[in-house]
N, C-alpha and C positions, 0 to 999 in steps of 0.2 A: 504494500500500500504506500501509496505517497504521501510525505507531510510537507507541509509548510509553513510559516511563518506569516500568517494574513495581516491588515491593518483593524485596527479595533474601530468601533462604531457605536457612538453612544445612540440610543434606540430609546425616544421613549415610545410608549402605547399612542398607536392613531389608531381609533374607532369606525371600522368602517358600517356597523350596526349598533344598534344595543347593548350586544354583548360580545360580539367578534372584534378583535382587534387586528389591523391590518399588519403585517409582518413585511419585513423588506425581504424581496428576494435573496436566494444565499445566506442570510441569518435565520431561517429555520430550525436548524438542531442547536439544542446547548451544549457549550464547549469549552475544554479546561482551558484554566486564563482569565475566564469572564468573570464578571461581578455582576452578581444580579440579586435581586429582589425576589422571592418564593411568597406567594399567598396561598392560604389556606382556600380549597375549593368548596367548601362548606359556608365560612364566616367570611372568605377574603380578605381576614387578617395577615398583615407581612410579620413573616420569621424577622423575631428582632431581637438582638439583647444591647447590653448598657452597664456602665460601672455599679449597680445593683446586685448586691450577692443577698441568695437564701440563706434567709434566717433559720434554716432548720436544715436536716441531710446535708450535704456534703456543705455548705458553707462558700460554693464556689459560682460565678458568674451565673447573672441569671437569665435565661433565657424565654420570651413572652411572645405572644400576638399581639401586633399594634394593629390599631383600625384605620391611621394615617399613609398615606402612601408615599409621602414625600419628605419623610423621617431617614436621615443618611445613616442611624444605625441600622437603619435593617438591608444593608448591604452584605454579601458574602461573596468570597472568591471560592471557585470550585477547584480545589485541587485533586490530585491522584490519592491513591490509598496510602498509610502509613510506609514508610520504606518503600515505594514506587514514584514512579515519574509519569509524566506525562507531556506533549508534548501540545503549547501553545497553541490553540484553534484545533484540537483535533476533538472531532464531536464525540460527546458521551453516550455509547451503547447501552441498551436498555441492559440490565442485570452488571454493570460494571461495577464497583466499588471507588467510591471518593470520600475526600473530604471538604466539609465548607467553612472557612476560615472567616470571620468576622472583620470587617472591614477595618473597622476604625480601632478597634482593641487589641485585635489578632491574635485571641480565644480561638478555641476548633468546637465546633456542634458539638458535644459531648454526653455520652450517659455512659450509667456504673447503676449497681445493687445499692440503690438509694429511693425513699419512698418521695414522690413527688408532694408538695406542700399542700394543694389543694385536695387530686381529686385522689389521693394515696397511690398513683400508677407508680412507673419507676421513674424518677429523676431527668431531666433533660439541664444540662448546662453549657456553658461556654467557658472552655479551660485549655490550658497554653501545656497541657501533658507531652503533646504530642507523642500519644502511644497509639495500640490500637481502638482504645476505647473511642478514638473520632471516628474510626470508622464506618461508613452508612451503604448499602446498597440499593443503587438508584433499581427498583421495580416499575415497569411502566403499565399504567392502567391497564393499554388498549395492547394486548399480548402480540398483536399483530404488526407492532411497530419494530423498527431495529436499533431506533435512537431513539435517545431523549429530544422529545419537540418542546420547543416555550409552548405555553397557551395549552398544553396536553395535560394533564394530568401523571401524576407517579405517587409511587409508596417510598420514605427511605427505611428502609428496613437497618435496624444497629446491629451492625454484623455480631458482635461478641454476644450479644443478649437476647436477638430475633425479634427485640420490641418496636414497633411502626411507628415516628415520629406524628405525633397526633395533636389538634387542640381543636376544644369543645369553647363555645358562648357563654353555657351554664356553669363554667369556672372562670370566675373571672377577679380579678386583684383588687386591693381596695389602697391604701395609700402604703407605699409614698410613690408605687406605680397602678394607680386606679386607673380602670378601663379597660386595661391589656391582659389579655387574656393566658391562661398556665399552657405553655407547653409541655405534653410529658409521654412517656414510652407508654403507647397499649398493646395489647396481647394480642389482640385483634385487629385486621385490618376492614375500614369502613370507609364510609363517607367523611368522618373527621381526619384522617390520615391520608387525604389527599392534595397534594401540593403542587401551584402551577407556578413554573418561571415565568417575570413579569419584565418590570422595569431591568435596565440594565444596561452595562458596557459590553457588549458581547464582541467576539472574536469568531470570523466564518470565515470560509475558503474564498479563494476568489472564482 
């Protein structure tokens, strides 16, 4: 296979309906390198964290659903697996393993054998371990794709634990980050464990 080194292209969402957003040609698939923005296909809250740690379980960066969409913490870079590489613009296969590093902190998506604070699921944080505990495996809804598409829906399944990166409405914070909603590891995969790539800097082939 050929790789190469593409130019980046900041993309925000144009609407070409209600609920379809138009997509540029050639930035189709999502691809290591990019920083993008993931919402929840349920609530349409953006994966975010922030210098906020739980008060309870692990004590380490906290990770939430914002309702905002123009919040720069909810920026992630998609990198390779622990101890792997990857290789600028080359698009993400469905069932591959990554990780997604936090923009502004550079914490990694994180869970461990910790009880989530709200709904008592298991723990999701943002933590600078760099072990395999970032590990996530991108699953794509629609079993018939070969990549990850923005606007598509996926599962990140946590490779060491099997728990599906999930957030519910019905859990939601109250100060000193009221609003934003618990992210945490379910057992099960649903409609709340479903996450579509949005805003973003993406990197595509030419």
């Amino acid at each position: 296979m050929k790789w190469w080194l593409p130019l980046a292209a900041v993309l925000p969402l144009v609407f070409a309906g209600p609920d379809i957003p138009e997509i540029d040609e050639g930035f189709e698939k999502v691809t290591c390198g990019s920083t993008i923005k993931l919402a929840n296909k349920a609530s349409l809250y953006r994966l975010h964290s922030h210098g906020v740690t739980y008060g309870s379980g692990s004590g380490q960066q906290s990770v939430t659903g914002f309702p905002e969409g123009d919040d720069a913490n909810s920026y992630w870079l998609i990198k390779a697996a622990h101890d792997h590489q990857c290789l600028r613009g080359q698009p993400v296969p469905c069932g591959a393993v990554i990780r997604l590093q936090h923009s502004n902190t550079k914490g990694y998506l994180h869970s461990h054998l910790h009880q989530s604070p709200l709904s008592g699921q298991q723990e999701v944080s943002c933590f600078d371990g760099n072990d395999g505990g970032d590990d996530w495996l991108v699953q794509c809804v629609d079993t018939s794709q070969e990549f990850w598409l923005r606007e598509q829906p996926v599962h990140f399944v946590h490779v060491d634990s099997k728990v599906y990166l999930s957030s519910q409405q019905q859990h939601k914070y109250g100060q000193p980050i009221s609003g934003q909603l618990e992210v945490a590891g379910a057992k099960n995969s649903g409609k709340h464990t479903q996450w579509m790539a949005q805003e973003g800097i993406y990197f595509a082939a030419e």
